[in-house]
N, C-alpha and C positions, 0 to 999 in steps of 0.2 A: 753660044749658050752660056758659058761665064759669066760675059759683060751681062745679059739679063741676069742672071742670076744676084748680081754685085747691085744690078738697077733696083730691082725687086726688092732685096735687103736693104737698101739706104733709102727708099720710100717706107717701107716698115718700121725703122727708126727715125723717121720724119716723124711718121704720123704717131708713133705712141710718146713724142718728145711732146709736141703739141697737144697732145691729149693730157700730159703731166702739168702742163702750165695751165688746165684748166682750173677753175676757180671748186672750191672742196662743197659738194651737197650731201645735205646732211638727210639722213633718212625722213627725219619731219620738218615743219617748218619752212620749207620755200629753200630759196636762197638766201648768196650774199653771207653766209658762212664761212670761215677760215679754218685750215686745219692747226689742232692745237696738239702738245708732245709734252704734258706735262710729265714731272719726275712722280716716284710713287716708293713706298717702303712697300715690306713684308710683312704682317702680324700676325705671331702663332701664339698663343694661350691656351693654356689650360690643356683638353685634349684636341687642340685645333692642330689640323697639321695644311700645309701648302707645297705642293707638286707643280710647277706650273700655272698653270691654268684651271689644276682641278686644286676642288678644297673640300676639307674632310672634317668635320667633326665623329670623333671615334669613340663615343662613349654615350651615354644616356644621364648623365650626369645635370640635375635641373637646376642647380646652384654654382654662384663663381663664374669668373670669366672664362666664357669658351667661346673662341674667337680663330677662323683661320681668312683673313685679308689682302687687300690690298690697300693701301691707303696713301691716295694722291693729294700734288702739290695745293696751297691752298690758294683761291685766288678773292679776289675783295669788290669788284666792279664788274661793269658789262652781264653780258648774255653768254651762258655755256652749256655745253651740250654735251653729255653723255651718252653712248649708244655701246649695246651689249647684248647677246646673246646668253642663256643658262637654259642646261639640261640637269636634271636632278637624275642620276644615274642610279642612288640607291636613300631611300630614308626610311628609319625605324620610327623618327621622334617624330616632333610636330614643333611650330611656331617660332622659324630659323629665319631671322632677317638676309636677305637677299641682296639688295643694295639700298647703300645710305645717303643721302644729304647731312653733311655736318653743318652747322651754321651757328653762329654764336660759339656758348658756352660747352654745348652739346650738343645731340641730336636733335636735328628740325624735321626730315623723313625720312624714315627708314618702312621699306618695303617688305611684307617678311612671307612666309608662305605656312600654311596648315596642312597635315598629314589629307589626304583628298584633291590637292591641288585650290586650296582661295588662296588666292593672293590677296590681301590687307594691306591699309595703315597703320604700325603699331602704335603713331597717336592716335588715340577716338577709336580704333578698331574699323573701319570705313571697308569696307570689300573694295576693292581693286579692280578684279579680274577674277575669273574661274580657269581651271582647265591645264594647270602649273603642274599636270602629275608624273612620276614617274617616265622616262622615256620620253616625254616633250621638250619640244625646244621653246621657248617664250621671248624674244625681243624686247627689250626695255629700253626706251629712252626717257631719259628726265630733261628740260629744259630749265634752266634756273638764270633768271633775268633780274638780277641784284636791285633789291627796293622796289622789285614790283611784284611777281610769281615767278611761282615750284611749280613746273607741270609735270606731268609723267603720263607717257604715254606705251600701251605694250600693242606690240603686234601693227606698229602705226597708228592704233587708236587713242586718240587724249582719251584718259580715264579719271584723272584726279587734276586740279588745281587748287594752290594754296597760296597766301601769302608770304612773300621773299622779304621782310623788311633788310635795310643794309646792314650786312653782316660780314665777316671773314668765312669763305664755305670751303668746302674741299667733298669730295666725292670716297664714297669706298663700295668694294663689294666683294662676293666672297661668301662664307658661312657665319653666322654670329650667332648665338643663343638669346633670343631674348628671356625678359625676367620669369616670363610665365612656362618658357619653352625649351627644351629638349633633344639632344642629338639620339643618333647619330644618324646623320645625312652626309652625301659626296653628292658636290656639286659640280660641274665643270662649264667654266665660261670660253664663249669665244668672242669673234668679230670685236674685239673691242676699240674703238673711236673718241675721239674729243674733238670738239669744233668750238670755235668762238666768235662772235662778234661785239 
């Protein structure tokens, strides 16, 4: 009974070794994907605060930096892929950017959400998506293919593409106040991924 037991167990660690040297798929996009670990800081301003995974704007304050972040390494070439989960757990304000594409000098797209659940573009104001409210989980992934397009896509659906001219980019997300918009919201992300090719 042992010896099965020891067989049983070194077939089980067979097979989840083999399954580990599998090649990384990415939620969109196919394959041929690599998993990516880039580094990331912390950013808290104003009344932004960071717990983890949850992020907090604690105030209603419509001016000045309020910002609670992450903000990853930057990278300059190829195709990279971000994928994330966010539940808004509680918001008073409205028009709290969600996650960003940095590119250039500053922001190239930033995703941001309205008191009701639309999800936007804060460039052009473009609708995104609906259905972002309270208590929901919403899936985001952006695809960003250096000198070509910005995709984003939520819940698996391509919903937005733009043009990626070549640039230096980096990824953040998290709570941010945009210029027009207002805390206080707690957000918390999960599943978070990066893939490149």
């Amino acid at each position: 009974m042992a010896r099965k037991f020891r067989v049983l167990g070194a077939l089980a660690l067979a097979g989840s070794l083999a399954f580990s040297a599998l090649p990384a798929n990415a939620q969109v996009e196919g394959s041929g994907w690599r998993t990516w670990s880039p580094g990331f800081s912390t950013q808290q301003r104003g009344c932004g605060s960071v717990s983890g995974l949850t992020f907090t704007l604690n105030c209603s304050t419509a001016s000045g930096d309020q910002r609670a972040e992450r903000r990853y390494d930057t990278y300059s070439s190829g195709t990279h892929q971000f994928e994330g989960s966010f539940r808004i757990t509680s918001m008073g304000g409205t028009r709290i950017s969600l996650k960003q594409t940095f590119g250039g000098d500053g922001p190239f797209f930033l995703l941001a959400v309205e008191r009701g659940g639309r999800l936007y573009s804060v460039e052009g104001g473009a609708t995104i998506a609906s259905g972002a409210t309270v208590g929901t989980t919403v899936r985001v992934n952006t695809v960003n293919q250096v000198g070509s397009t910005h995709r984003t896509y939520i819940n698996g659906s391509l919903k937005n593409t733009v043009s990626a001219p070549s640039h230096d980019y980096y990824d953040k997300f998290g709570a941010y106040r945009t210029g027009s918009g207002a805390g206080p919201i707690t957000v918390v992300w999960s599943g978070i991924k990066f893939w490149q090719k």
